[in-house]
BAFI-3210 file (N, C-alpha, C; in Angstrom, 3 decimals, decimal comma, padded with zeros to 6 digits):
// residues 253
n [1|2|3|4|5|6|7|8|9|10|11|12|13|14|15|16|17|18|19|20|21|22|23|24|25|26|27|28|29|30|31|32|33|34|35|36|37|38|39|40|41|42|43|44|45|46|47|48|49|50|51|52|53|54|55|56|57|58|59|60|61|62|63|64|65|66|67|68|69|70|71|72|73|74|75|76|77|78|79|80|81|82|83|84|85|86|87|88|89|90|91|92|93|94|95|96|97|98|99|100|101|102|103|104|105|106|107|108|109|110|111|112|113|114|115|116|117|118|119|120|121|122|123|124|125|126|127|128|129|130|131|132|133|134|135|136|137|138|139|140|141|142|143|144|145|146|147|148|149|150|151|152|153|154|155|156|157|158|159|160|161|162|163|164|165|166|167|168|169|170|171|172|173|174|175|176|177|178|179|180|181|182|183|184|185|186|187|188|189|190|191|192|193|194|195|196|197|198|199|200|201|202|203|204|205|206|207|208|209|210|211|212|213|214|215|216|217|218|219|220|221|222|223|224|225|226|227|228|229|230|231|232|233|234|235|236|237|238|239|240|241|242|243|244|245|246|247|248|249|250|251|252|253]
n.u [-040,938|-039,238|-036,086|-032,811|-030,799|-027,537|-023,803|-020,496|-017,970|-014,601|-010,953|-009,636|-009,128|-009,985|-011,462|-013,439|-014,608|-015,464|-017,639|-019,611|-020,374|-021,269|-022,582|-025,246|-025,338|-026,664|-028,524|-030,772|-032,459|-030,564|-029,584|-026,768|-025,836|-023,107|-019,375|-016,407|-013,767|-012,401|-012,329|-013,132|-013,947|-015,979|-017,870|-018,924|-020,709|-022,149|-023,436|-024,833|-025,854|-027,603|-027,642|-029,099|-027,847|-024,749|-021,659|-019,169|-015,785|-014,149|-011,655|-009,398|-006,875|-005,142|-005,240|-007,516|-010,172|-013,068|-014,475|-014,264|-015,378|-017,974|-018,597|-018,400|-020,877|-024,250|-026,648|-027,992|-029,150|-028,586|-028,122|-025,603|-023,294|-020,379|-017,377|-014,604|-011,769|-011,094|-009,902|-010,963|-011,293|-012,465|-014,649|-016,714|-017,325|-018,521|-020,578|-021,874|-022,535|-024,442|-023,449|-023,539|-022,012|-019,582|-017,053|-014,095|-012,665|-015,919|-017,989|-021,364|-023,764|-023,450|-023,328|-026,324|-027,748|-026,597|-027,483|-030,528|-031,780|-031,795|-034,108|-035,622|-036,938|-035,439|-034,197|-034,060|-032,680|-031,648|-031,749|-029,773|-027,305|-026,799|-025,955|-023,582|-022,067|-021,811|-020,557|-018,450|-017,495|-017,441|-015,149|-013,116|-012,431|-011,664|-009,181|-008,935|-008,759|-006,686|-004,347|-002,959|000,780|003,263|006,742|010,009|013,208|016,335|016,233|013,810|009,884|007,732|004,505|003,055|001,277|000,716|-000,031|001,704|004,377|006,733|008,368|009,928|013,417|015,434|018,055|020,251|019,448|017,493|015,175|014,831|012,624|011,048|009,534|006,676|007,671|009,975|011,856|013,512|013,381|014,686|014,350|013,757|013,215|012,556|012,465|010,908|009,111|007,714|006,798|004,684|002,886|001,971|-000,489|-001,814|-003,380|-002,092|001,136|003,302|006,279|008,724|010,861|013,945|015,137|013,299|010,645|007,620|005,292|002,086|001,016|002,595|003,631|005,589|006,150|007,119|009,330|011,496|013,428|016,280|016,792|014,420|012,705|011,142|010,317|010,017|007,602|009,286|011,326|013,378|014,988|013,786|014,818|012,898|012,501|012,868|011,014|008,961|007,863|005,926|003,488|003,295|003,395|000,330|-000,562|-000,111|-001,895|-004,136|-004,455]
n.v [-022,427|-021,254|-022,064|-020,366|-020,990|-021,267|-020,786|-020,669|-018,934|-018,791|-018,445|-019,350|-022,302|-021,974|-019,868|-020,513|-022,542|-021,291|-019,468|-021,389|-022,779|-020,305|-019,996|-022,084|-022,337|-019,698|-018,927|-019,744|-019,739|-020,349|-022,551|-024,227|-025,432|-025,704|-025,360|-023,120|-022,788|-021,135|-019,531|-021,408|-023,759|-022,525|-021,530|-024,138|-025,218|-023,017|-023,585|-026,050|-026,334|-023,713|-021,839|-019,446|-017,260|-016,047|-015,962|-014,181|-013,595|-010,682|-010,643|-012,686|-014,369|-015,715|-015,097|-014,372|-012,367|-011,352|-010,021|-010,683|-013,701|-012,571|-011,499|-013,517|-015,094|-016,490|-015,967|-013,016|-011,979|-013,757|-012,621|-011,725|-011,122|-009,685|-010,436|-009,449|-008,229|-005,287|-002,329|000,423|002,558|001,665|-000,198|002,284|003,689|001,433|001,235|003,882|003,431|001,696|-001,254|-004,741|-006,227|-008,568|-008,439|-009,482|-010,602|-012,838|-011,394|-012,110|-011,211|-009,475|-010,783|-012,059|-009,858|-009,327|-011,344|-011,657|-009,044|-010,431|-011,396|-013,844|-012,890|-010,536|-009,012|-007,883|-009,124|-006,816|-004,874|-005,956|-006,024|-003,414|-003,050|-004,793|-003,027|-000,620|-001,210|-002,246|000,228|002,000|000,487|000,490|003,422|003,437|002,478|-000,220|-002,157|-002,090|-003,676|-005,496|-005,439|-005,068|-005,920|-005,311|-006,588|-007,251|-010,057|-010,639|-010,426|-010,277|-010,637|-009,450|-009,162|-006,524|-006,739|-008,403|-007,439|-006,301|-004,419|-001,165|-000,335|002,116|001,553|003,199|004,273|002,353|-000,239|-002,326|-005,142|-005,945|-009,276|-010,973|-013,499|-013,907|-013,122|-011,274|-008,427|-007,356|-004,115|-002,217|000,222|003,429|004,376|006,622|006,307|004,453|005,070|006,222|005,097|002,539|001,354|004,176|003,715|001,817|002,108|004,012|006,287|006,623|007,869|008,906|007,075|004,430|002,531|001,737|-000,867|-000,330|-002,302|-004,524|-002,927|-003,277|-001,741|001,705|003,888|006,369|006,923|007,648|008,147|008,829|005,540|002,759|-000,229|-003,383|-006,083|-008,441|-007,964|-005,928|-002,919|000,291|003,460|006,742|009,857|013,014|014,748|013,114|012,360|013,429|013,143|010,405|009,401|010,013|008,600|006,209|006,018|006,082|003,633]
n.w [002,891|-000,049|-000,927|-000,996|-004,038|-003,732|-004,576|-003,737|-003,866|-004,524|-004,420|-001,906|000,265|003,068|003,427|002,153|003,349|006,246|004,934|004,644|006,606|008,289|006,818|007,008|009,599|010,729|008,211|007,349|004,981|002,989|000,491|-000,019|-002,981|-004,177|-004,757|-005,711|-007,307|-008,565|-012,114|-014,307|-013,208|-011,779|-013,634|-015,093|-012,841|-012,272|-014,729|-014,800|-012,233|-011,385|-009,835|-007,781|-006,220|-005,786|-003,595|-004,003|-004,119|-004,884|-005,744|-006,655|-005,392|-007,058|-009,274|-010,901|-011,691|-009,960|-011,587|-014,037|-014,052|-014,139|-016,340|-018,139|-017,267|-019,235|-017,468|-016,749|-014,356|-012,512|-008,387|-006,829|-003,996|-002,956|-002,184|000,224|000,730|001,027|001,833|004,104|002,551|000,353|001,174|002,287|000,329|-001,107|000,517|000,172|-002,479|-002,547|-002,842|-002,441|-000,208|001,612|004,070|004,843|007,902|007,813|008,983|011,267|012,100|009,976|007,788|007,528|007,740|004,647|003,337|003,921|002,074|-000,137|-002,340|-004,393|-006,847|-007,383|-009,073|-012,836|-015,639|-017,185|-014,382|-013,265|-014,770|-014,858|-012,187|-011,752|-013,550|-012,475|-010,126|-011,288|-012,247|-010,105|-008,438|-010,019|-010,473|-007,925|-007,891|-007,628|-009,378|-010,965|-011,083|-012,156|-013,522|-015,994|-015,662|-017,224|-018,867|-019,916|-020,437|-020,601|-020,283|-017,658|-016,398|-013,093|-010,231|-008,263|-005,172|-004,801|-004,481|-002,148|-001,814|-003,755|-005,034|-005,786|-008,788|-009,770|-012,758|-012,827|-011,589|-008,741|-008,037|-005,320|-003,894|-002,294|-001,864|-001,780|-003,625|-005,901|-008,766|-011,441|-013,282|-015,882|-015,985|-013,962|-010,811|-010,791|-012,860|-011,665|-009,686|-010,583|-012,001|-009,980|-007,860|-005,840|-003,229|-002,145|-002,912|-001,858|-001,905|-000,088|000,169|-001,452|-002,892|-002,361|-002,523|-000,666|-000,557|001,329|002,814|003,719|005,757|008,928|010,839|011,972|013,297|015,173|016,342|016,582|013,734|010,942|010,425|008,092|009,364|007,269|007,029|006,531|007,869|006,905|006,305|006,226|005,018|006,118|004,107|005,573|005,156|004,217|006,568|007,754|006,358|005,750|008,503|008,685|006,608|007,952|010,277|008,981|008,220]
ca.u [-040,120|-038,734|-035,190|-031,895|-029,746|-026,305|-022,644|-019,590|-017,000|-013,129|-010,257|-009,493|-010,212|-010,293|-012,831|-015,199|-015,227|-016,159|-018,614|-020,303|-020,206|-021,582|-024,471|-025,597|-025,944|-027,287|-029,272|-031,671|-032,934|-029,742|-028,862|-025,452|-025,439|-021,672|-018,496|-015,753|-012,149|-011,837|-013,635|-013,798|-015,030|-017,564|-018,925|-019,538|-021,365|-023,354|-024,543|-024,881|-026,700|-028,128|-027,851|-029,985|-027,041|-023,061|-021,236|-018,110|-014,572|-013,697|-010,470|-008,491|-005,483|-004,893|-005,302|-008,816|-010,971|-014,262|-015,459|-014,245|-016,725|-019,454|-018,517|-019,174|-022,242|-025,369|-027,732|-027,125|-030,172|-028,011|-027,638|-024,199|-023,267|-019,067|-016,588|-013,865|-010,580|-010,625|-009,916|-011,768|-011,951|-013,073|-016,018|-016,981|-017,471|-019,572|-022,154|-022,111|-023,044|-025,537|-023,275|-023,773|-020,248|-019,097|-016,060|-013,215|-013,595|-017,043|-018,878|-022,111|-024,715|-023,283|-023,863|-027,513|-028,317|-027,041|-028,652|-031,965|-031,670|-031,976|-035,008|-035,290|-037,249|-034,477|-033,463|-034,497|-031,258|-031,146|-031,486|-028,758|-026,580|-026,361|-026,090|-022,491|-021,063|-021,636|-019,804|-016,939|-017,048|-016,510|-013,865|-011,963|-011,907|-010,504|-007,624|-008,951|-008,731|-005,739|-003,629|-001,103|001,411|004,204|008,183|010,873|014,274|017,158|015,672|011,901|009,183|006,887|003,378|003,133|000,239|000,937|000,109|002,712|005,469|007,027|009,081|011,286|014,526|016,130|019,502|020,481|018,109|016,472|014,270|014,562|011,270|011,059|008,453|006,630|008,112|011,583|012,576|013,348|013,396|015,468|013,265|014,747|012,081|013,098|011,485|009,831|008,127|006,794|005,609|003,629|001,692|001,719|-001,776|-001,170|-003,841|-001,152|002,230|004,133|007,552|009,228|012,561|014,080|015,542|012,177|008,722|006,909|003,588|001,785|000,223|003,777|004,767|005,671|006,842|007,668|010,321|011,887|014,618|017,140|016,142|012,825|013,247|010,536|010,760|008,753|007,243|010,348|012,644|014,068|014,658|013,891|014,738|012,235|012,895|012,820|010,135|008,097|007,635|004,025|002,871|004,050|002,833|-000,961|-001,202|-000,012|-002,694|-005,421|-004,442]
ca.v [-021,337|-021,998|-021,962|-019,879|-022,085|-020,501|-020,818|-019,908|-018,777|-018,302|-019,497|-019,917|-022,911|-021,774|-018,876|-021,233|-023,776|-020,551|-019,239|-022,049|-023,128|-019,730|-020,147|-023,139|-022,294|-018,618|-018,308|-021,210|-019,600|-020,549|-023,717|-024,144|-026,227|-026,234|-023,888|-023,150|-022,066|-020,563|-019,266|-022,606|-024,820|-021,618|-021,458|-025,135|-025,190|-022,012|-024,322|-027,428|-025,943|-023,031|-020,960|-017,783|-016,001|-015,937|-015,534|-013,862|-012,907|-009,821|-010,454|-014,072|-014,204|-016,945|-014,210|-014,306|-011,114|-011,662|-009,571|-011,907|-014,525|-012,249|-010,674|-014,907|-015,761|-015,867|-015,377|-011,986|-011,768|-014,072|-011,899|-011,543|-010,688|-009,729|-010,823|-008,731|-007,812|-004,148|-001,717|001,345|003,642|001,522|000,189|003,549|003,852|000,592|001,714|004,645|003,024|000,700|-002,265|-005,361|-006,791|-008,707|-008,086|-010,660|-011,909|-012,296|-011,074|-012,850|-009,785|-008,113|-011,726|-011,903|-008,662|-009,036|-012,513|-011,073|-008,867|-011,112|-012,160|-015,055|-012,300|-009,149|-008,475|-008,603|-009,022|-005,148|-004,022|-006,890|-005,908|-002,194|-003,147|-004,807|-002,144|000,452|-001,639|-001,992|001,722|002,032|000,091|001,093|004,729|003,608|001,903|-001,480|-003,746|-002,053|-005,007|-006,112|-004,502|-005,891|-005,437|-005,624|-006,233|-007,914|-011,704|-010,399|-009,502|-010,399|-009,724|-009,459|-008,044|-005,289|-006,800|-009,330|-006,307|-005,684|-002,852|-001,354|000,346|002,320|001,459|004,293|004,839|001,251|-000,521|-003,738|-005,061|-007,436|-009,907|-011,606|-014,937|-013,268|-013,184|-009,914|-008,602|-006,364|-003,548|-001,070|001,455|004,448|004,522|007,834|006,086|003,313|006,142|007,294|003,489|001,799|001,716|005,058|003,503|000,999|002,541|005,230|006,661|007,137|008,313|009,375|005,849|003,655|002,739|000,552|-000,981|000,085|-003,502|-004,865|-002,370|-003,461|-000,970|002,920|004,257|007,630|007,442|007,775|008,864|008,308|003,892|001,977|-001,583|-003,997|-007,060|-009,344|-007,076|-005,055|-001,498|001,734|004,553|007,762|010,827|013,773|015,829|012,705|011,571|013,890|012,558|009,054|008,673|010,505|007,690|004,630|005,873|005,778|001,834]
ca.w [002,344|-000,854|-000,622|-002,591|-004,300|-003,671|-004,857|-002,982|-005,298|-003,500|-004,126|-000,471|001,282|004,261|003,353|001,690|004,693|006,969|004,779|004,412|008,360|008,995|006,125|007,432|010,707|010,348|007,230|006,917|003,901|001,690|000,054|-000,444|-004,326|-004,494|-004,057|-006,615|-006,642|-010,057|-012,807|-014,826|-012,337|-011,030|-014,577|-014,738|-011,559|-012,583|-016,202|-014,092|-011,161|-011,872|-008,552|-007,729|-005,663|-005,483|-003,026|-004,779|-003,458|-006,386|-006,559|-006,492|-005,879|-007,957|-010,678|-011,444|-010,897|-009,861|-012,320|-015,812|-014,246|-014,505|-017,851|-018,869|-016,583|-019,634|-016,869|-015,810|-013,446|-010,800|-007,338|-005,954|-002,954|-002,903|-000,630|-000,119|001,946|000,519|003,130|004,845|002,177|-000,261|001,738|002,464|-001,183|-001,525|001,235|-000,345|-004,224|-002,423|-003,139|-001,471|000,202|003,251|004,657|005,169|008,438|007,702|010,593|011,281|011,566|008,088|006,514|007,892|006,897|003,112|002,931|004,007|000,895|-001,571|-002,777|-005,890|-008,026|-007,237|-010,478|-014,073|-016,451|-017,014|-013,523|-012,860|-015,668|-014,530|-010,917|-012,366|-014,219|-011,031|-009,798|-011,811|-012,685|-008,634|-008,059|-011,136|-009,949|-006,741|-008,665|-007,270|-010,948|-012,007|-010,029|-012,997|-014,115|-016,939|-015,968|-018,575|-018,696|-020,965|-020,071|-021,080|-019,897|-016,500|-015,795|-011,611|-009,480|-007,406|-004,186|-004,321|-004,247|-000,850|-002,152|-005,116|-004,984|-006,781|-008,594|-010,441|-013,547|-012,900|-010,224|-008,317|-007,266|-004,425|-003,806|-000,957|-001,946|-001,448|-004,765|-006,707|-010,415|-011,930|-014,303|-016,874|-015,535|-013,111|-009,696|-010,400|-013,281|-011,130|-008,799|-011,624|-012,730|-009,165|-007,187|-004,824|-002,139|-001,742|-002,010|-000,823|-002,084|001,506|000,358|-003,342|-003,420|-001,715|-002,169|000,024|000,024|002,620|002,694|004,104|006,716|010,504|012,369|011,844|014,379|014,837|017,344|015,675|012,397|010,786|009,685|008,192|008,943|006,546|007,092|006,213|008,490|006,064|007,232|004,780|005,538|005,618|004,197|006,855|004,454|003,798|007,715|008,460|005,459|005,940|009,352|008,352|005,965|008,527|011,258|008,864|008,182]
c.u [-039,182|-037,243|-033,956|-030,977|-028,726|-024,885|-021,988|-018,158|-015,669|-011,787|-009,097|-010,025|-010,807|-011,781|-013,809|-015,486|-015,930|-017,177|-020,021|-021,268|-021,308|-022,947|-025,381|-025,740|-026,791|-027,547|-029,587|-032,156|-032,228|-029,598|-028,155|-025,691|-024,387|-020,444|-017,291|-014,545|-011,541|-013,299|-014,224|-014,956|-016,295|-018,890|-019,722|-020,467|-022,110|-024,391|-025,177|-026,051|-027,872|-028,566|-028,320|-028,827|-025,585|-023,032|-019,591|-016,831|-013,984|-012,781|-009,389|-007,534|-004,701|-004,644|-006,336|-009,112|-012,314|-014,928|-015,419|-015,162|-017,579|-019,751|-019,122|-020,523|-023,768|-026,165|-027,364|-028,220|-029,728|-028,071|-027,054|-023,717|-021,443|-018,886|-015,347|-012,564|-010,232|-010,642|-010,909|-012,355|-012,746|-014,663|-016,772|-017,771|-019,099|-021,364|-022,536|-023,440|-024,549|-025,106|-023,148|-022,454|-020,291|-017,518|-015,110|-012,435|-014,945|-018,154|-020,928|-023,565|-024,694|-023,849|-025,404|-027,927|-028,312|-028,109|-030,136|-032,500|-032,079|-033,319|-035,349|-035,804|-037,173|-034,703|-033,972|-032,965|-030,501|-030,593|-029,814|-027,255|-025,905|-025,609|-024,499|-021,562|-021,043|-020,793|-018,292|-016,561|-016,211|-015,283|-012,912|-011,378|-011,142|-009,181|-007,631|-008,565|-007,815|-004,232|-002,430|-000,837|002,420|005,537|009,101|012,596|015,106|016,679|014,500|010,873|008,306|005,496|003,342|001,424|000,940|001,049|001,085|004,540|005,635|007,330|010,005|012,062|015,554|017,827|019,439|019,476|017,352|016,282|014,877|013,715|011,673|009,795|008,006|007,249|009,520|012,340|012,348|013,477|014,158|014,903|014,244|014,536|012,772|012,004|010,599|008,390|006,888|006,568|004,649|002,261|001,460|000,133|-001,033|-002,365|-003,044|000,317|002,607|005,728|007,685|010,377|012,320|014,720|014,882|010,738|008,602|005,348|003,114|001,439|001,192|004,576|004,490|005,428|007,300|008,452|011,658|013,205|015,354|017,369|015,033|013,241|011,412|010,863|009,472|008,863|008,013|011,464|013,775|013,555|014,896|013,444|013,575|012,720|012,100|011,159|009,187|007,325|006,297|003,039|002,488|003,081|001,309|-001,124|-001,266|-001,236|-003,612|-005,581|-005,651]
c.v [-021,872|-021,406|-021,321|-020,426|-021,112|-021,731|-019,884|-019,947|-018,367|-019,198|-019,859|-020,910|-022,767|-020,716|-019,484|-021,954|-022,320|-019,759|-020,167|-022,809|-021,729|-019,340|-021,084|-023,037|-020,802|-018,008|-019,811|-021,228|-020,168|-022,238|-023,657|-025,124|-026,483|-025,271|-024,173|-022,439|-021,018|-020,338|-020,340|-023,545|-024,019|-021,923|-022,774|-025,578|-024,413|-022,617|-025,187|-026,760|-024,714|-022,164|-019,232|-016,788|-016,812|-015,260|-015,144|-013,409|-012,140|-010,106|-011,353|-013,792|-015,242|-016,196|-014,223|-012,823|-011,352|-011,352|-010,584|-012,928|-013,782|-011,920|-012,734|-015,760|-015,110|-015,844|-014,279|-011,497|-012,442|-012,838|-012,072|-011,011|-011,045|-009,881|-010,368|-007,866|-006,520|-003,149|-000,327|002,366|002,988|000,648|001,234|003,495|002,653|000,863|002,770|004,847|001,832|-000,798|-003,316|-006,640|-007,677|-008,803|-009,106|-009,794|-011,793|-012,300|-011,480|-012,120|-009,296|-009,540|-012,079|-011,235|-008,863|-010,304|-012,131|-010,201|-009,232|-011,943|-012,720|-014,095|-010,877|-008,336|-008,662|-008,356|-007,825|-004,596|-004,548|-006,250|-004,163|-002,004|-003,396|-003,765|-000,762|000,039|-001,892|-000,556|002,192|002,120|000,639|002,409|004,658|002,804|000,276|-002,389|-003,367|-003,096|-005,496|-004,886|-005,601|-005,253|-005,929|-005,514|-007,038|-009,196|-011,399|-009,755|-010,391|-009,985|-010,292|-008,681|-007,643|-005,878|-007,969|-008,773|-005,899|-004,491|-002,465|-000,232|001,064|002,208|001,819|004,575|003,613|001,129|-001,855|-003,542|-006,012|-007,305|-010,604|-012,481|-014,949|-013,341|-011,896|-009,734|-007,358|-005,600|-002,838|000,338|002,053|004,553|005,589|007,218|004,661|003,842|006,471|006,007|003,161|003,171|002,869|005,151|002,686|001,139|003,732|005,779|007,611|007,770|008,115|008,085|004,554|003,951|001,622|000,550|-001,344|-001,322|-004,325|-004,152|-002,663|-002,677|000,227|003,229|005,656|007,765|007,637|008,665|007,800|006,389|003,333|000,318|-003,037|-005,599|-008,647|-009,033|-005,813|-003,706|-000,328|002,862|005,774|009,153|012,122|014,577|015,000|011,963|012,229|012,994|011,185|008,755|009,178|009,095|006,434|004,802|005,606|004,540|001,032]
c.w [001,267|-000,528|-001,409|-002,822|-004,451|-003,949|-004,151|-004,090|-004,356|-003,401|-003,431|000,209|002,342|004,230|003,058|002,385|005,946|006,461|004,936|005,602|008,649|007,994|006,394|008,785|011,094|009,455|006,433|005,392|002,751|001,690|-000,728|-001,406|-004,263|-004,187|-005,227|-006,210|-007,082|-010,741|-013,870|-014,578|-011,985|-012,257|-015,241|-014,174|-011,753|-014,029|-015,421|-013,220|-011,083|-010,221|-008,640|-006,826|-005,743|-004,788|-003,352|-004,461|-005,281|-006,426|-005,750|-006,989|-006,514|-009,449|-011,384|-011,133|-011,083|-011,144|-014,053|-015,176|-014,454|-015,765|-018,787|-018,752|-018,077|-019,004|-015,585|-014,621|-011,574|-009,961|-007,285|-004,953|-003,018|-001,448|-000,598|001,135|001,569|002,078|003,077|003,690|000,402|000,256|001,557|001,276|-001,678|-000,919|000,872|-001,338|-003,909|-002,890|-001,878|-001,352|001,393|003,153|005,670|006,889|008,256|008,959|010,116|011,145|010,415|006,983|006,604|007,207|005,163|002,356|003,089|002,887|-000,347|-001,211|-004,276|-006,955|-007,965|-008,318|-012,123|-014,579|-016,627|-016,437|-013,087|-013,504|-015,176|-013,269|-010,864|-012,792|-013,559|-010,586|-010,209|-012,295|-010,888|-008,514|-008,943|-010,538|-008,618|-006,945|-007,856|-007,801|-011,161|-011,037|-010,729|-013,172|-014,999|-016,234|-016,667|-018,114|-020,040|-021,394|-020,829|-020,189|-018,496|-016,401|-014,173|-011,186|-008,610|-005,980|-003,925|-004,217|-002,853|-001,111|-003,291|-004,341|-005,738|-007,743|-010,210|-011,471|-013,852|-011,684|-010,151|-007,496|-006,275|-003,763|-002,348|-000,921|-002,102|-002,683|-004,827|-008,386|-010,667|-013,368|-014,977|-016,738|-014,157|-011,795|-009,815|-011,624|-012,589|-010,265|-009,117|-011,725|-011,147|-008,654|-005,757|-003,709|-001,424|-001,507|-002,282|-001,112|-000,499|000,916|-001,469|-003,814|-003,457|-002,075|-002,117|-000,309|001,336|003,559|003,849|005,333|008,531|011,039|011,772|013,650|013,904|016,145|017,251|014,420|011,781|009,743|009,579|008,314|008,278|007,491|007,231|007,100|007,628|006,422|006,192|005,491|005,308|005,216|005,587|006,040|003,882|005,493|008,006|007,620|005,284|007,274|009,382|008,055|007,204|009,373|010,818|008,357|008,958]
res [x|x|x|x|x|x|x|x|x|x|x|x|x|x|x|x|x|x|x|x|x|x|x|x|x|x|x|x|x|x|x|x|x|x|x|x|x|x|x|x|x|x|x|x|x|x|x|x|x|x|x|x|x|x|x|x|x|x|x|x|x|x|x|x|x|x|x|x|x|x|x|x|x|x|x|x|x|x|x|x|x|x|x|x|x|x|x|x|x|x|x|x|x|x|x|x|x|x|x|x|x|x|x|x|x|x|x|x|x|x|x|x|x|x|x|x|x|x|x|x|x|x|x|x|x|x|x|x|x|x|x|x|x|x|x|x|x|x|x|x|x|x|x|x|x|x|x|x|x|x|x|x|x|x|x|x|x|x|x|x|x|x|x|x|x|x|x|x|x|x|x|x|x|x|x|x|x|x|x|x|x|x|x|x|x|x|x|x|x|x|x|x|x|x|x|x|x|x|x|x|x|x|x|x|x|x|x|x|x|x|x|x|x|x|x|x|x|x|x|x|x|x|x|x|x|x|x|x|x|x|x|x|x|x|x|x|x|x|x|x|x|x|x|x|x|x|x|x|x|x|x|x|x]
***
């Protein structure tokens, strides 16, 4: 059985030592060539080696997005098979589009199955090429890629991704953001307009002075009066007329 030379693309170590553990012992068919962190070293490794499938995590948080390696790969006939911590309703979506994902932890049946899939003469460049830009038409619509954003203030300017925002606040006709890494930033921008740009699978204006990402939240509690408490301990309040709404969204987490 000839064998598929594969790349593991992630730049997690930990993810690429358990993919690799769990390709090697259930899915004889693959040979692991090499594994990458980034899109330099990947595209190296893709001249150098010349692997028939990736195994791809869309979206490094290092600040890569899966998809700029592919937009550089000249052989667009590779297979790919994504790897991906997106939640419920964007799945949904992929099994939908016929895209082929696994799902961080990667469970050992779902990686079977998509490895079985692939066979060395899938794709011609075309079908490959289209197969891509379904794909990024997808995700786009579910506000997956739109991940930066720029904030501005007297000092200059910032570009940030989204998921590294615990929460902003409003102080008076500007924002302060704060970050996982416990720092904050001080914007020039009005919370209602960063209601308007932020990803709204991710957060949530709880109150006329708060918005959390959902990504970050502990604990909801109503005994009192309605309190979210995030991730860090920090406690935000809910408004009374956003709490049905509020706790709809947390159950379907």
């Amino acid at each position: 059985m000839q064998k598929i030379s594969t790349l593991i693309i992630d730049d997690e170590f930990h993810a690429r030592e358990n993919l690799k553990l769990l390709l090697t012992e259930f899915c004889p068919q693959i040979n692991i060539v090499g594994e990458a962190d980034g899109i330099q070293s990947a595209l190296k490794q893709i001249n150098s080696k010349k692997p028939h499938l990736l195994f791809l995590d869309i979206r490094m948080p290092s600040g890569a997005e899966g998809f700029e390696l592919l937009d550089l790969i000249p052989d667009k006939s590779i297979r790919v098979i994504f790897i991906t911590a997106f939640k419920e309703y964007a799945i949904k979506a992929f099994k939908a589009n016929a895209i082929d994902y696994l799902l961080k932890p990667v469970d050992i049946q779902e990686l079977k199955n998509a490895v079985a899939k692939i066979k060395l003469t899938d794709f011609t460049n075309e079908q490959n090429n289209q197969y891509i830009n379904q794909l990024k038409s997808l995700t786009s619509s579910l506000g997956i890629l739109n991940d930066k954003i720029s904030i501005s203030n007297k000092k200059g300017i910032k570009v940030i991704y989204q998921k590294d925002i615990i929460r902003l606040e409003a102080d008076g006709n500007c924002t302060i953001l704060f970050f996982s890494d416990n720092t904050s930033y001080f914007d020039t921008r009005t919370l209602k307009k960063y209601e308007q740009i932020l990803n709204k699978n991710n957060f949530y204006r709880a109150h006329k002075s708060h918005i959390i990402n959902l990504n970050y939240v502990q604990e909801y509690s109503r005994e009192l009066r309605p309190i979210i408490t995030m991730k860090n301990g920090v406690k935000i309040p809910v408004s009374r007329l956003k709490v049905k709404a509020l706790t709809a969204i947390l159950k379907s987490l």
